[in-house]
N, CA, C and O atoms as a Tripos MOL2 file, in Angstrom:
@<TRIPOS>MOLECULE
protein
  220   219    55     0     0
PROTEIN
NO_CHARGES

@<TRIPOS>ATOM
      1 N          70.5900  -66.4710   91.7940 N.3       1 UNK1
      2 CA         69.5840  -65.4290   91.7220 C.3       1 UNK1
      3 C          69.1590  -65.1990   90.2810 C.2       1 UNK1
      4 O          68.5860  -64.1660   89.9340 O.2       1 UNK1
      5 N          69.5560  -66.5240   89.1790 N.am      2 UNK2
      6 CA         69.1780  -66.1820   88.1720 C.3       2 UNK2
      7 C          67.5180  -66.0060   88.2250 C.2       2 UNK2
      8 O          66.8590  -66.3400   89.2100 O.2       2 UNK2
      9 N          67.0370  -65.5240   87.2100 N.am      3 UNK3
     10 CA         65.6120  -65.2490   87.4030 C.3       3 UNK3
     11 C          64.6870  -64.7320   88.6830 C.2       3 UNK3
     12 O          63.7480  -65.1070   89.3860 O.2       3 UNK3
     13 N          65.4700  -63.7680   88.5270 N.am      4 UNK4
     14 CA         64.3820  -62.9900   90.0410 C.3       4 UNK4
     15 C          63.6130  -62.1840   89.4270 C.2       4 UNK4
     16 O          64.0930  -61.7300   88.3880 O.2       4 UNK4
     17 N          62.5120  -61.8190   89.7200 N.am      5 UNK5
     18 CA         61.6960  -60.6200   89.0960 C.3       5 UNK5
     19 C          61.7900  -59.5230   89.8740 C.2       5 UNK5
     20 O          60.8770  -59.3350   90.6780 O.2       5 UNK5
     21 N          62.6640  -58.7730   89.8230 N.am      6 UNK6
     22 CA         62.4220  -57.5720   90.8270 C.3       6 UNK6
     23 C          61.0180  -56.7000   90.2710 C.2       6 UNK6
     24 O          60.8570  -55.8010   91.0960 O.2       6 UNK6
     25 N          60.1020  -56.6230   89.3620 N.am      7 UNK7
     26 CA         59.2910  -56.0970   88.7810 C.3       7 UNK7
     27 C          57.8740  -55.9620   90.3520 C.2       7 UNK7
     28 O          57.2170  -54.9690   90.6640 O.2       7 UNK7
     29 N          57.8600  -57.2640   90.9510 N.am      8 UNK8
     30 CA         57.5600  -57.5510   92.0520 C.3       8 UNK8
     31 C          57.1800  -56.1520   92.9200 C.2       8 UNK8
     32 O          56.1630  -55.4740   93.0700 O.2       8 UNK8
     33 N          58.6240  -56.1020   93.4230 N.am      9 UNK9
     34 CA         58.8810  -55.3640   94.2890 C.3       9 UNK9
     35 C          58.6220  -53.8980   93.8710 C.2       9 UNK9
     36 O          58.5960  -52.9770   94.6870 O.2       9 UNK9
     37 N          58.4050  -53.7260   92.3380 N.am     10 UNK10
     38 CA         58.0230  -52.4130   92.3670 C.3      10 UNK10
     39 C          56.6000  -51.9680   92.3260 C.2      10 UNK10
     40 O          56.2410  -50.8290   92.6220 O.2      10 UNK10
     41 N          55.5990  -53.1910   91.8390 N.am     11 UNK11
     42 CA         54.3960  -53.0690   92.1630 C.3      11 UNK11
     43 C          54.3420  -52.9980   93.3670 C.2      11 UNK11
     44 O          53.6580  -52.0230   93.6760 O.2      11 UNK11
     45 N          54.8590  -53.7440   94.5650 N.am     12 UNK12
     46 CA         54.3670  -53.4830   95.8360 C.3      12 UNK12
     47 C          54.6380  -51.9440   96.4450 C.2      12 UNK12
     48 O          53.8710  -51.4120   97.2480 O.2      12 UNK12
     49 N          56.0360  -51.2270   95.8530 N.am     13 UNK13
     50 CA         56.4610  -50.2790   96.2420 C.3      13 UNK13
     51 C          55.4140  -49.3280   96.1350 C.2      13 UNK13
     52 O          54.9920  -48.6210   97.0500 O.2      13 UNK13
     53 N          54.9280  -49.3640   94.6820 N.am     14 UNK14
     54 CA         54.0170  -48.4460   94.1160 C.3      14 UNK14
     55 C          52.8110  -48.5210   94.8660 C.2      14 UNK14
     56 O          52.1720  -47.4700   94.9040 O.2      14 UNK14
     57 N          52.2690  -49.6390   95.5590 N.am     15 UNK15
     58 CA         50.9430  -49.6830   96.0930 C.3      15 UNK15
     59 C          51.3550  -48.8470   97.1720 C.2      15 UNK15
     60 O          50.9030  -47.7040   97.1060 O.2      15 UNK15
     61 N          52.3200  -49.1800   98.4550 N.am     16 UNK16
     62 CA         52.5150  -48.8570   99.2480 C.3      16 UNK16
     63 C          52.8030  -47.2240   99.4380 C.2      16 UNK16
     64 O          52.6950  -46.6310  100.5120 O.2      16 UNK16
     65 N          53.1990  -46.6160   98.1520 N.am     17 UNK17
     66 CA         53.2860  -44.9780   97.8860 C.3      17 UNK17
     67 C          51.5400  -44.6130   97.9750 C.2      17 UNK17
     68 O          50.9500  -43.9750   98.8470 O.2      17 UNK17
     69 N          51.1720  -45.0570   97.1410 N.am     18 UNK18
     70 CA         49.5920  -45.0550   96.7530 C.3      18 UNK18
     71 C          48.6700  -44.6920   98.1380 C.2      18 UNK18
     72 O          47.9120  -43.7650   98.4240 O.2      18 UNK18
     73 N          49.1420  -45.9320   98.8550 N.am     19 UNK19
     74 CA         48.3440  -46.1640  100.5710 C.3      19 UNK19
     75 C          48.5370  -45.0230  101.2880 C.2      19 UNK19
     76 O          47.6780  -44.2560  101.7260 O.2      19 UNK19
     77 N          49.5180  -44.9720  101.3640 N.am     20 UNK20
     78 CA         49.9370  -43.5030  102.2240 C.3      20 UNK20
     79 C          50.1040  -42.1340  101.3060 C.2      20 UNK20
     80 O          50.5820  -41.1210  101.8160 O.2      20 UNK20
     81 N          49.8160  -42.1540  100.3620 N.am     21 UNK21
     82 CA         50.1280  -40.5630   99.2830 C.3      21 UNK21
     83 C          48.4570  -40.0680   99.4510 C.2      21 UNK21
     84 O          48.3610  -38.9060   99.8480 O.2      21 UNK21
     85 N          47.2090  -40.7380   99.2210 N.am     22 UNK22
     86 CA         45.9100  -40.2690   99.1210 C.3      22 UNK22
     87 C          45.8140  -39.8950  100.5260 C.2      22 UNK22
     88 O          45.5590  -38.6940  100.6140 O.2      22 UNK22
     89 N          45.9130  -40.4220  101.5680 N.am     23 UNK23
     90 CA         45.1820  -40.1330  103.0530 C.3      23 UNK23
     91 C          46.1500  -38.5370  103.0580 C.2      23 UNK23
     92 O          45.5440  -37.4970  103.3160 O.2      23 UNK23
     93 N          47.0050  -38.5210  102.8850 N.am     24 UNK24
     94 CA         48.0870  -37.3490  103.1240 C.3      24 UNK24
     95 C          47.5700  -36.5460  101.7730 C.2      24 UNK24
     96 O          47.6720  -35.3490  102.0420 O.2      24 UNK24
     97 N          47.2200  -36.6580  100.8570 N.am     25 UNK25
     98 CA         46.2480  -35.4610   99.9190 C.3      25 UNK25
     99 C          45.4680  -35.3350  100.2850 C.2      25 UNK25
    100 O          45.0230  -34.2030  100.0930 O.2      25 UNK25
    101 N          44.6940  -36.1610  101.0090 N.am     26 UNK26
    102 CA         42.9380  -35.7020  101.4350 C.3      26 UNK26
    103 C          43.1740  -34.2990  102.2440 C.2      26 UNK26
    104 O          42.6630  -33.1840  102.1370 O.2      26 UNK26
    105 N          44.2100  -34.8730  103.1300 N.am     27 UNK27
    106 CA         44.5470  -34.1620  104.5720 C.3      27 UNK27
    107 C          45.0500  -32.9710  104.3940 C.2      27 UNK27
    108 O          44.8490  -32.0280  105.1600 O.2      27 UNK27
    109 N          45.8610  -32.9230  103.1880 N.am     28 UNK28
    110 CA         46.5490  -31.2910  103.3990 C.3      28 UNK28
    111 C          45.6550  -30.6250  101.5270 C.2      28 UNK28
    112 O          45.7510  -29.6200  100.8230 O.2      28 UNK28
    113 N          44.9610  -31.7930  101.4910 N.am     29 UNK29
    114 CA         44.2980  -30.8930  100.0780 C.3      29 UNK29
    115 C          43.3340  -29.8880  100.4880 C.2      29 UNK29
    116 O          42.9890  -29.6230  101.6390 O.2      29 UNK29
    117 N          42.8380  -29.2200   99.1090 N.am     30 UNK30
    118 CA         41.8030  -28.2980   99.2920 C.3      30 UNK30
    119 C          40.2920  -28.8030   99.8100 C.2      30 UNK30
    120 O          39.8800  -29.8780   99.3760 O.2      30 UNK30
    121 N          39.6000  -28.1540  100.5880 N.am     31 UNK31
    122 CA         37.9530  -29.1220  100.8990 C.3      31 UNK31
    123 C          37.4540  -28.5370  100.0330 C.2      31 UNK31
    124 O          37.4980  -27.4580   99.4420 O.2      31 UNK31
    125 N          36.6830  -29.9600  100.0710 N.am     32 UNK32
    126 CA         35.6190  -30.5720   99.6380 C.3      32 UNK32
    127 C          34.3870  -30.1630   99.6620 C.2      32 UNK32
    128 O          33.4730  -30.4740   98.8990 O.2      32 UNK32
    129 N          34.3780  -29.2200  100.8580 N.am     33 UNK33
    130 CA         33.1140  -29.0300  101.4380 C.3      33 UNK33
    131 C          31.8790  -28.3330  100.5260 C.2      33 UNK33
    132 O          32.3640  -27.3160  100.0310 O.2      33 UNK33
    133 N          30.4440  -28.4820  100.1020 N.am     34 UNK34
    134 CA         29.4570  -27.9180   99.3740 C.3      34 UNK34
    135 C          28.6780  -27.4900  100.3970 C.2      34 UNK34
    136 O          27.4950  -27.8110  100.2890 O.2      34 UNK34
    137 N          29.0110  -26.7940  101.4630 N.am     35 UNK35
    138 CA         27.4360  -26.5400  102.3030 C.3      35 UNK35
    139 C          26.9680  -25.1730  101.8400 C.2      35 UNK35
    140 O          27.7270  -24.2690  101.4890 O.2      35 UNK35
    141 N          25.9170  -25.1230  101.8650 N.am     36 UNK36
    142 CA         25.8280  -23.7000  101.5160 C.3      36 UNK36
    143 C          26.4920  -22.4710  102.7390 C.2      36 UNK36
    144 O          26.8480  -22.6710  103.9000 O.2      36 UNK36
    145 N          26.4790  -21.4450  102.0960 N.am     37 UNK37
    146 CA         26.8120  -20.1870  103.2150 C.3      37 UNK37
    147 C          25.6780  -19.6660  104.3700 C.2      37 UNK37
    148 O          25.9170  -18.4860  104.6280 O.2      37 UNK37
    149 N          24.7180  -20.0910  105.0100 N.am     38 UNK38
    150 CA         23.1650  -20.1130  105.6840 C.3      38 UNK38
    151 C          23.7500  -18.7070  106.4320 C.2      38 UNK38
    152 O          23.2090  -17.6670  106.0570 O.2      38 UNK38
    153 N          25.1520  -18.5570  107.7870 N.am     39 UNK39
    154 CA         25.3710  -18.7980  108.7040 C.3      39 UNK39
    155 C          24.2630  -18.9950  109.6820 C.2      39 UNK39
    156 O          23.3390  -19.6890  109.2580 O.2      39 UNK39
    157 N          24.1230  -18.4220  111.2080 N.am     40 UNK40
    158 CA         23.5230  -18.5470  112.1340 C.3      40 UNK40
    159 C          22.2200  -18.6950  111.6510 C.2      40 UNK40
    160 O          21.6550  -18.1060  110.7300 O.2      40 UNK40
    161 N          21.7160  -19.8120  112.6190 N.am     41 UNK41
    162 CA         20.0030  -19.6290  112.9170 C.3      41 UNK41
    163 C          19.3600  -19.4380  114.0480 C.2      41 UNK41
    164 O          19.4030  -20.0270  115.1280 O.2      41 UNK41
    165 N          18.6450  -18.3690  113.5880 N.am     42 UNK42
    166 CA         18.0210  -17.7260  115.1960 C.3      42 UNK42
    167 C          16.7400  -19.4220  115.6650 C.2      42 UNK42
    168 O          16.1680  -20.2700  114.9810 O.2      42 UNK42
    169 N          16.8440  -19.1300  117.1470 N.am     43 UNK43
    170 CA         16.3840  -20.3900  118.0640 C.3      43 UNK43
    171 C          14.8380  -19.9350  117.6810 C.2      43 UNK43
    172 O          14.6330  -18.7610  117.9890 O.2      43 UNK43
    173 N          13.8760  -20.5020  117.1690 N.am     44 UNK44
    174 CA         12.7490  -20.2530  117.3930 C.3      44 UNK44
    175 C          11.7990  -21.2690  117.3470 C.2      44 UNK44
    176 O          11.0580  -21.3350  116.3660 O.2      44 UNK44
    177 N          11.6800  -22.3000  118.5130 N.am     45 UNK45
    178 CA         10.8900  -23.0410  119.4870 C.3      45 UNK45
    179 C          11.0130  -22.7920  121.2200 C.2      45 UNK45
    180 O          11.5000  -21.8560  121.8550 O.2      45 UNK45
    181 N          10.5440  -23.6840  121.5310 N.am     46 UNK46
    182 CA         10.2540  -23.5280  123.1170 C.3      46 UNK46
    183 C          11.0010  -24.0850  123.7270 C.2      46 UNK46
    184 O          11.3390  -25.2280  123.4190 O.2      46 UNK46
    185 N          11.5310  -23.3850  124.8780 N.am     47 UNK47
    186 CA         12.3800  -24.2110  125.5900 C.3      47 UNK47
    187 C          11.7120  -25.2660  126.4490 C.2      47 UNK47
    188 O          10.5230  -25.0940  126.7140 O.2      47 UNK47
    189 N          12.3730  -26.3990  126.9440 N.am     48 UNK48
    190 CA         12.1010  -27.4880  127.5070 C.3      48 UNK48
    191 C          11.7810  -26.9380  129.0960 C.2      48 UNK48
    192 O          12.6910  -26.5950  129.8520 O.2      48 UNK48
    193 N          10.5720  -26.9170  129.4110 N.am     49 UNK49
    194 CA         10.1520  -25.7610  131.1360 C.3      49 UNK49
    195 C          10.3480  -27.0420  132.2020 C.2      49 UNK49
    196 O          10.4790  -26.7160  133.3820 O.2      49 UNK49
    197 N          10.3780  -28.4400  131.8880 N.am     50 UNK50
    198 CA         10.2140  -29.4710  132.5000 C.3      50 UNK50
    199 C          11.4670  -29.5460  133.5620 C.2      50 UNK50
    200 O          12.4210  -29.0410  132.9700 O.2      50 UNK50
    201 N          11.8210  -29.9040  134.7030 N.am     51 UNK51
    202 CA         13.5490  -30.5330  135.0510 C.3      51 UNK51
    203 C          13.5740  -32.1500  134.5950 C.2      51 UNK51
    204 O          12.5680  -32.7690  134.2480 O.2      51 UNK51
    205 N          14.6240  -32.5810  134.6510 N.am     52 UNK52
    206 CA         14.8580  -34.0900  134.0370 C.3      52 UNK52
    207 C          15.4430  -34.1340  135.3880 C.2      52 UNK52
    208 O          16.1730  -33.2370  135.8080 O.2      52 UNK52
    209 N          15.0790  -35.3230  136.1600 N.am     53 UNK53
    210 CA         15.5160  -35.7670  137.1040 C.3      53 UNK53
    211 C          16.8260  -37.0770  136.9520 C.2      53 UNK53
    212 O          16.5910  -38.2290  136.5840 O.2      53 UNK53
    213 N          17.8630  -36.6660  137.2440 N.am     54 UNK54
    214 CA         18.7220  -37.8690  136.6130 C.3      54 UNK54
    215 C          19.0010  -38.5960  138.2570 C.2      54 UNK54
    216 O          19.2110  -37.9130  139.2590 O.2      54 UNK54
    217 N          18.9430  -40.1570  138.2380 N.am     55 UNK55
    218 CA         19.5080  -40.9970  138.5510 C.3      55 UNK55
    219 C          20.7050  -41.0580  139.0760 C.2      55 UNK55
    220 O          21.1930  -42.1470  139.3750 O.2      55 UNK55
@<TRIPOS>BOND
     1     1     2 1
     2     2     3 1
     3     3     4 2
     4     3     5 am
     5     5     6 1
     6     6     7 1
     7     7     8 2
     8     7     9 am
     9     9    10 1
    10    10    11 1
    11    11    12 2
    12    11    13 am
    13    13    14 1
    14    14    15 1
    15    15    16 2
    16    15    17 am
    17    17    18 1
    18    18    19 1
    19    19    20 2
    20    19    21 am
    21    21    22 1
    22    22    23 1
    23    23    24 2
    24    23    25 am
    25    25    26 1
    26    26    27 1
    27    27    28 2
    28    27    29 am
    29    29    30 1
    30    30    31 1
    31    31    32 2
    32    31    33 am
    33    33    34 1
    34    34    35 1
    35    35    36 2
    36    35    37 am
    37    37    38 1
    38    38    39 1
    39    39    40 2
    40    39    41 am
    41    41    42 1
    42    42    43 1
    43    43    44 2
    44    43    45 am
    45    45    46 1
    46    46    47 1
    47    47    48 2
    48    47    49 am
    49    49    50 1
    50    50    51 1
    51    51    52 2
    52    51    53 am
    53    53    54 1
    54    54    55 1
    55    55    56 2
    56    55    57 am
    57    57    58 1
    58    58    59 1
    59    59    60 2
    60    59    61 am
    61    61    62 1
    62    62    63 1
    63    63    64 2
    64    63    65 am
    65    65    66 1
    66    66    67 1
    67    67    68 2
    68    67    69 am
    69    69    70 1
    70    70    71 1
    71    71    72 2
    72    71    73 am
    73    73    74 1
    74    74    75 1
    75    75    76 2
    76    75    77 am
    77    77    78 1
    78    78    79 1
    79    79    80 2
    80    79    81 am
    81    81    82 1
    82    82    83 1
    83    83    84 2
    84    83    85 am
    85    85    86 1
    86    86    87 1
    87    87    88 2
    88    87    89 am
    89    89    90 1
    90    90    91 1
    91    91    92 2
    92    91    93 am
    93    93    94 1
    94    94    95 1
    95    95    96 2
    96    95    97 am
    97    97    98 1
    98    98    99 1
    99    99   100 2
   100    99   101 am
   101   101   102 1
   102   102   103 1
   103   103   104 2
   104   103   105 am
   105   105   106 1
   106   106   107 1
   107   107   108 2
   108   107   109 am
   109   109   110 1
   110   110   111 1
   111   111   112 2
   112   111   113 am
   113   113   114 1
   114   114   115 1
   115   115   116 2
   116   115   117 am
   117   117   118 1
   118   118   119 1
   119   119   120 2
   120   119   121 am
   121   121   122 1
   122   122   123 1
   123   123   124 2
   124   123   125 am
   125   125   126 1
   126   126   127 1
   127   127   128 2
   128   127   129 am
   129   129   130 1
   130   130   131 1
   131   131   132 2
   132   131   133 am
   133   133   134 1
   134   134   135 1
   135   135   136 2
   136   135   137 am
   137   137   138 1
   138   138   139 1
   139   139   140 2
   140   139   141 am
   141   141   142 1
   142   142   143 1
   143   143   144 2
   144   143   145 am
   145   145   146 1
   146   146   147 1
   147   147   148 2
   148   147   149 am
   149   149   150 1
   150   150   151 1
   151   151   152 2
   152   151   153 am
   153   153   154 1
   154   154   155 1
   155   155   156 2
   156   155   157 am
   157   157   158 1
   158   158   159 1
   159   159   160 2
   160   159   161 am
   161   161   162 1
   162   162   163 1
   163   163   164 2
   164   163   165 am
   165   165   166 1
   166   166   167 1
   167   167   168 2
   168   167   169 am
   169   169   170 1
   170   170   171 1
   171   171   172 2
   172   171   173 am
   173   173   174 1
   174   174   175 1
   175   175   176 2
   176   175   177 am
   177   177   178 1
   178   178   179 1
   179   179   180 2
   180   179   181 am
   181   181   182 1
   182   182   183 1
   183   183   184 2
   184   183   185 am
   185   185   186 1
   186   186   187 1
   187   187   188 2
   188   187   189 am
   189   189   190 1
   190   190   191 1
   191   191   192 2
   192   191   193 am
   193   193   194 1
   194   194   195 1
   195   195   196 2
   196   195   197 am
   197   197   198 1
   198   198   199 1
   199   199   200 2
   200   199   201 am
   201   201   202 1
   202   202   203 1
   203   203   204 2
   204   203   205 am
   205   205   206 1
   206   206   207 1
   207   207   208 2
   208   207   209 am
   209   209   210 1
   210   210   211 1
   211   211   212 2
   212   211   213 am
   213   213   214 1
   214   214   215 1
   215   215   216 2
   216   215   217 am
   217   217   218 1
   218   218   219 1
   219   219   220 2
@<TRIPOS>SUBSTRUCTURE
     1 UNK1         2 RESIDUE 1 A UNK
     2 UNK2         6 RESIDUE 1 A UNK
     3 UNK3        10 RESIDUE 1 A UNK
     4 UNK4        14 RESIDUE 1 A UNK
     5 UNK5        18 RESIDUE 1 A UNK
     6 UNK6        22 RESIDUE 1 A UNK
     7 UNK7        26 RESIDUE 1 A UNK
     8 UNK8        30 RESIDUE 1 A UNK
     9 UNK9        34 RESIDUE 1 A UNK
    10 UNK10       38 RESIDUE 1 A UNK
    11 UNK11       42 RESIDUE 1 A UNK
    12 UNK12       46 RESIDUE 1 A UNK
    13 UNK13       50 RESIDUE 1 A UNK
    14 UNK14       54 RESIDUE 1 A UNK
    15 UNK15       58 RESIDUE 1 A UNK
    16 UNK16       62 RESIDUE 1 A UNK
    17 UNK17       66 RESIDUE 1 A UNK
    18 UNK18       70 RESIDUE 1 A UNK
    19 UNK19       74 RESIDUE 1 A UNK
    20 UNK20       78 RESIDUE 1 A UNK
    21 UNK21       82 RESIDUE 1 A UNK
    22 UNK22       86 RESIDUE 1 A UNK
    23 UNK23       90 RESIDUE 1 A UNK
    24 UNK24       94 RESIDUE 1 A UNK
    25 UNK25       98 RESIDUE 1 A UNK
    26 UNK26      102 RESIDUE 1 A UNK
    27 UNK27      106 RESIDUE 1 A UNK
    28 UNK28      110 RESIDUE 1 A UNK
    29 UNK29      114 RESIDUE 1 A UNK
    30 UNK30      118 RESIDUE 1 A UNK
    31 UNK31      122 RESIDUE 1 A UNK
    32 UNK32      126 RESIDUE 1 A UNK
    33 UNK33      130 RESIDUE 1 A UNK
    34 UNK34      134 RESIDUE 1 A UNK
    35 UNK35      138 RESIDUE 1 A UNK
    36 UNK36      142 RESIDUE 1 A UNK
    37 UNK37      146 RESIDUE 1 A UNK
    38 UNK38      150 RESIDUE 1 A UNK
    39 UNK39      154 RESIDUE 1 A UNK
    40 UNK40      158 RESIDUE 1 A UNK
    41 UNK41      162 RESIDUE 1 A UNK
    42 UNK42      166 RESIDUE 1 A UNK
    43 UNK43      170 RESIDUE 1 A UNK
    44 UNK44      174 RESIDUE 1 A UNK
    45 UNK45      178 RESIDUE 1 A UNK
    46 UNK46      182 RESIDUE 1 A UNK
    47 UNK47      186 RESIDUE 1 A UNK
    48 UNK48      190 RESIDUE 1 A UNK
    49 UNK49      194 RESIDUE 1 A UNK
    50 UNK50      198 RESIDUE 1 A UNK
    51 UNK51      202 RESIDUE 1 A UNK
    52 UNK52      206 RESIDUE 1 A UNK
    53 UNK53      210 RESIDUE 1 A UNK
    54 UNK54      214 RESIDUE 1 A UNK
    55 UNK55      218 RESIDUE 1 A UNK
């Protein structure tokens, strides 16, 4: 086992922390979200007076 590189195995380790550490920050991090605050919008068009005959 002269000359083994275990150095290897710690890049892969490190990727493999990496892969699974971001999806699990996205998930329990703070959002992201920019929408503005609008809330509700009142309905103001016409309703559809037609029936749709389905098949």
């Amino acid at each position: 086992m002269k000359g083994l590189n275990l150095s290897v195995f710690g890049y892969f380790f490190e990727g493999l922390v990496q892969y699974f550490a971001e999806p699990v920050g996205r998930i329990f991090g703070p959002d992201d979200d920019n929408y503005p605050n609008i809330g509700v919008q009142p309905f103001d068009g016409d309703a559809y007076a037609e029936t749709v005959e389905i098949l």
